[in-house]
Structure formats: C-alpha cells, structure tokens
C-alpha positions in Angstrom: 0.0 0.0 0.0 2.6 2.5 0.6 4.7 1.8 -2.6 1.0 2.7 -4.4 0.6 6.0 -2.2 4.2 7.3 -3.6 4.0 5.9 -6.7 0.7 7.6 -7.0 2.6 11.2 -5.4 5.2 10.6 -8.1 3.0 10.5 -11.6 1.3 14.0 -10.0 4.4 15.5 -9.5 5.2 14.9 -13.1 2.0 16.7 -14.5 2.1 19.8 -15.4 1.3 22.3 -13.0 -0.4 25.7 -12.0 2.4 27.7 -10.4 -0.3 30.2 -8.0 -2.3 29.3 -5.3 -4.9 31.1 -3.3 -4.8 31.0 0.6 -7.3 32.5 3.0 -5.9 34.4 6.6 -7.9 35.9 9.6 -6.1 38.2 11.6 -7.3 36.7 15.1 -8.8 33.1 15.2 -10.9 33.7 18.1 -13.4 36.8 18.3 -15.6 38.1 21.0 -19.5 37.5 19.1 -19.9 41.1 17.6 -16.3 42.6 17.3 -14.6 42.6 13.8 -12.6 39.6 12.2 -10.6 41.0 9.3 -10.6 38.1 6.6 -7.4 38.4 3.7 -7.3 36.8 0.5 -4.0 36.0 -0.4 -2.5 34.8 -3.7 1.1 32.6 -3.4 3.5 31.0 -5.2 3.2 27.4 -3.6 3.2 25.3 -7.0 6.8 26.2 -7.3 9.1 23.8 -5.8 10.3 26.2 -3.1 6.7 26.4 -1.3 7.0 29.1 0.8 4.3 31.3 2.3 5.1 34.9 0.4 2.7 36.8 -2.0 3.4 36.4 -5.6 1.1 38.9 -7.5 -2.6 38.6 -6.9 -5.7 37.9 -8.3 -8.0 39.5 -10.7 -11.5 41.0 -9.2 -13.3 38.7 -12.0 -11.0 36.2 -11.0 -13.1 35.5 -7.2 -15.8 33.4 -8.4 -16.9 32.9 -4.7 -15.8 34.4 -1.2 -18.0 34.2 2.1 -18.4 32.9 5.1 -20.2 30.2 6.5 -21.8 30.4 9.9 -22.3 28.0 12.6 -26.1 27.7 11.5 -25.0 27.2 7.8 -25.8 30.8 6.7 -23.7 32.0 4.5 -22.4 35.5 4.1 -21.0 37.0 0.8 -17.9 38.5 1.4 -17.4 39.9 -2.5 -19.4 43.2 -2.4 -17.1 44.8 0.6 -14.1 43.4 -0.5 -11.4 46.1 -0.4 -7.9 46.1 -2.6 -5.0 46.7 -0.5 -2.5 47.3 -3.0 -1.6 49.7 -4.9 -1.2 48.4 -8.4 -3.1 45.6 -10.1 -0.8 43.0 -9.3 0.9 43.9 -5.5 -1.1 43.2 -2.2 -3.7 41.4 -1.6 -7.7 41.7 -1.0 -8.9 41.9 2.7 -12.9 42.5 4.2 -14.1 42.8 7.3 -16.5 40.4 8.7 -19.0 40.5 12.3 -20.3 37.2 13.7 -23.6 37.4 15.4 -23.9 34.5 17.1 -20.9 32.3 18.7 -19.7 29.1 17.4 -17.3 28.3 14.3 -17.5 29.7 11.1 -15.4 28.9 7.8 -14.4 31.2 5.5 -14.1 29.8 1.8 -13.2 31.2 -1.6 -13.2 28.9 -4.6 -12.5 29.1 -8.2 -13.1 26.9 -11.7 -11.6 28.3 -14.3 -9.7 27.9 -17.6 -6.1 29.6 -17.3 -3.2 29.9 -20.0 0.3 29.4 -18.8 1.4 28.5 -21.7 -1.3 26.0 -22.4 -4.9 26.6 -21.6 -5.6 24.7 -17.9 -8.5 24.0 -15.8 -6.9 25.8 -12.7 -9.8 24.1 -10.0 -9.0 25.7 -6.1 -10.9 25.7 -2.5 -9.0 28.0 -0.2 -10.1 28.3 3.3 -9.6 29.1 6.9 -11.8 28.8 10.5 -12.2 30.6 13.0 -14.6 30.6 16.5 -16.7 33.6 17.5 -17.0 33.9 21.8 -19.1 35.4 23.9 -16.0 35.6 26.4 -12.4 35.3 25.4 -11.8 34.7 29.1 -13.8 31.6 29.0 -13.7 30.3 25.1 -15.7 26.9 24.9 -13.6 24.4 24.4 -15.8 22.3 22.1 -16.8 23.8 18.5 -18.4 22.0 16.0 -18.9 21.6 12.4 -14.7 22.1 11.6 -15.0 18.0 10.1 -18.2 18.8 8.1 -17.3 19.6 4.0 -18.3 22.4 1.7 -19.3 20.4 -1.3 -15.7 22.0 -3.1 -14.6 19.7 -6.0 -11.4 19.4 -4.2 -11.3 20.6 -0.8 -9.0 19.9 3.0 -11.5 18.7 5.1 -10.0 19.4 9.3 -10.3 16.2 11.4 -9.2 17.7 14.1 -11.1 21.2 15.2 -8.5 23.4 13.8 -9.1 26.3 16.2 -10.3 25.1 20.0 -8.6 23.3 21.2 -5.2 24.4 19.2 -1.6 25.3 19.7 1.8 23.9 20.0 2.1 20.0 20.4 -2.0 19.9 19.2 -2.2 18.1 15.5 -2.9 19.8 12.6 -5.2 16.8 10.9 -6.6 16.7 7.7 -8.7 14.3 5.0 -7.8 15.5 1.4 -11.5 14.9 -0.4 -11.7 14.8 -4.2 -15.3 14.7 -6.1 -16.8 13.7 -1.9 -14.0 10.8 -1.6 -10.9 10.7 0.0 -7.9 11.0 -2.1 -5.1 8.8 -1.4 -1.3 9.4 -2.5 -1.1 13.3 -2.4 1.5 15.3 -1.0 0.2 17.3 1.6 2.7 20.0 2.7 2.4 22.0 5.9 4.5 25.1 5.6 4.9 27.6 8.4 4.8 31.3 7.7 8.4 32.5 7.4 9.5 29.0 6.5 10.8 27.9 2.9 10.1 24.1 3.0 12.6 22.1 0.7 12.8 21.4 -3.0 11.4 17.7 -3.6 9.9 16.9 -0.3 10.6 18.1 3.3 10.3 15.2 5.3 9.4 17.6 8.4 6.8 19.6 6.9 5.1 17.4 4.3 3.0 14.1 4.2 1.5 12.1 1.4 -1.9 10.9 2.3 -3.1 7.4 3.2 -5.9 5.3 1.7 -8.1 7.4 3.9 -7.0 10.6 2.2 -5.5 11.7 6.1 -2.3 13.5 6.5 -1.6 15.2 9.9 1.5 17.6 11.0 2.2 19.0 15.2 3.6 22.3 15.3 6.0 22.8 17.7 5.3 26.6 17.7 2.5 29.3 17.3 2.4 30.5 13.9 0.2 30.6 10.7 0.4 27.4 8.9 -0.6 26.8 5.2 -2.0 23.3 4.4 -1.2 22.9 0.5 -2.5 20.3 -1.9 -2.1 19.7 -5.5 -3.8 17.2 -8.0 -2.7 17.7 -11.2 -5.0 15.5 -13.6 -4.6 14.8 -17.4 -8.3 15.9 -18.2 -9.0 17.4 -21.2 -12.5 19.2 -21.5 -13.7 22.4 -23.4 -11.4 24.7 -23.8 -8.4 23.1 -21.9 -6.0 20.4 -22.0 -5.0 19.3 -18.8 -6.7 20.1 -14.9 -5.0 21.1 -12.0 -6.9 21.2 -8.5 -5.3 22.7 -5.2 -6.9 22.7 -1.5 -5.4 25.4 1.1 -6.3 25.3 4.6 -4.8 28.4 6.8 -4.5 27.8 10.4 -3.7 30.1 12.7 -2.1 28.3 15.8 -1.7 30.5 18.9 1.0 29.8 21.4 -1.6 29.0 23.7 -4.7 27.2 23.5 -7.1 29.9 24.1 -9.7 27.5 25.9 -7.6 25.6 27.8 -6.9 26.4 31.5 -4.0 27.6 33.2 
C-alpha cells in the first residue's frame, strides 16, 4: 500500500502544474461575538518547488468566483461586495474584508474558483481555499468544544479538518486533515504543511510534508505558534472544453496561537 501511495505522489508530480495558489488568513482566530474579524485573501507562489508562504502577484477582481463565510447555522455570508484592494497596483497586495459574527460558534471562511487559465497551455486551474475561526461570547472563557470544523463544503477538491483546527489548538496539538476529491478521500497526495516565514525544501521536506493514506489523512504537530498553510495539489490529465490538462489545489490556513485559548492555566 505505501509503494502505491508514492507511486501515485510521483506520476502527479510529473503533471504539469499551475504555479499560484490562493490562501485564506484571519487576523485573530478567536473573536468576541460582535467585534470585527478582518478576513485576507491571499495569492502565493506554492506550485513552485520552493513552497514558501510569500505573495506572488494577486488575483484579478473577475477572478473570485466565490468568497464568504459560513456560519455556525449554515448561513452563508458573501464577502465579494465589501471586499477592499490593499494594493496599490493591479498585481501587489492582496484583497482583505471585514467580517462581524452574530452568534458564537465556528465559522469557515471559503473562496473557490473553476476556471480555464493559459500558462502556456490553456488549464482548468480548479482551487478551494479556506480558513476557521470561533466567535465567543468571552475570550476569558472560550468553549472548548466547537463543532462543524469535520463537516465539507461540497468543493470539488477541498482539505476537510479532522481535528477542530481552532479550539482546542496550539503547539504539540495536530494539525489533521482528510484530502477529499469529487466527496472521496484522495489517497497518494502530497500534503505540505508550511509555516509562515519558512521555505520548505525542494522535492519533499520530510518535516513539513506528508503524502496521504488510503483514507485521504495527513496530519502535522507544530512545535510553535504560527500561521500554517495546508497545500495540496492534483494535477490530472483531463482534457475538457477549452483546456487540455486540470490542475486542483486545496489550502487550509491555520492560525495556531502559542496558547490554547480555551484551555486552562
């Protein structure tokens, strides 16, 4: 089974691929219910082989097919309409909008796009970007049980958290994932981990990245607080209309605090 993982890592790694990906960042992960969570939408370099966690251009506004937030009664909130561009020419900085929970509990924000890009052949470029975070009532007494992190969005391709990546989180807590492709796991996929400020290795960086199991699971334990990107490619030889090959990539931003902001003392 493990030869047939790698092998499979191996013939995706020699697809061809699309070099940018899309991340999603909040600037706190816990929120007291009614105060401001400022949501960034961030466009990288990680298809190169140096996957690192710097900007590299970003997006087009026609480009963000879909941006908003999911609450913890399933409402969703379109983020689009107050987006604001914080750079100051068409390709430098990044887009960022403010968001206020209601009600506590966890919410995900998401962005997603399916659409046909030319880097030097036309490609389906297919991506689900997102990121959690908890709304509280108190931040002196966060719950310690959130639910809803392990439930999908319906992406094509999309990181699934199997453990709650916000409450309880921090340093020696798992990072867990299930990479799910068309609703089923996907088995054989490199799953790198990379911590902001980090450049992870060319080839594979046996400390930051995994290949997924027949369960589609790949987990990493920071040792630190930091953001952490969660990066997976699946390059594909499908042809369709318009394009000749299909490349889908799942990013899961997780912001792990240095201590677990609902565990005690």
């Amino acid at each position: 089974m493990t030869r047939i993982l790698f092998a499979l890592a191996l013939l995706a790694l020699a697809l061809p691929v699309v070099a940018h990906d899309t991340w999603v960042q909040t600037n706190v992960a816990v929120v007291r219910t009614g105060d401001a969570v400022h949501i960034d939408l961030m466009l990288g370099n990680h298809g190169n082989d140096h996957r690192d966690f710097k900007l590299a251009s970003k997006l087009s506004a026609d480009a963000i097919q879909s941006f908003a937030v999911t609450g913890p009664d399933g409402k969703a909130y379109d983020l689009k309409p107050g987006l604001v561009d914080l750079g100051y020419a068409p390709k430098e900085g990044y887009y960022s909008a403010k968001f206020v929970p209601g009600v506590p509990g966890l919410y995900v924000a998401a962005q997603t796009i399916d659409k046909v890009m030319n880097h030097g052949k036309p490609v389906r470029a297919v991506r689900s970007a997102k990121s959690y975070f908890v709304a509280s009532d108190s931040l002196d007494k966060v719950p310690a049980v959130s639910p809803g992190f392990d439930k999908p969005l319906g992406h094509p391709i999309e990181l699934v958290p199997q453990t709650n990546p916000v409450t309880p989180m921090g340093p020696g807590k798992p990072i867990a994932v299930r990479l799910v492709f068309g609703g089923k796991p996907l088995a054989g996929v490199k799953v790198s981990f990379i911590p902001r400020g980090v450049t992870l290795k060319e080839g594979t960086d046996a400390e930051y990245e995994r290949v997924t199991d027949a369960d589609g699971k790949a987990s990493h334990t920071p040792k630190t607080g930091n953001y952490y990107l969660v990066v997976a490619h699946h390059p594909r030889d499908e042809k369709g209309d318009g394009y000749e090959s299909a490349h889908y990539t799942a990013t899961l931003c997780v912001l792990v605090p240095e201590k677990c902001p609902c565990c005690a003392d």
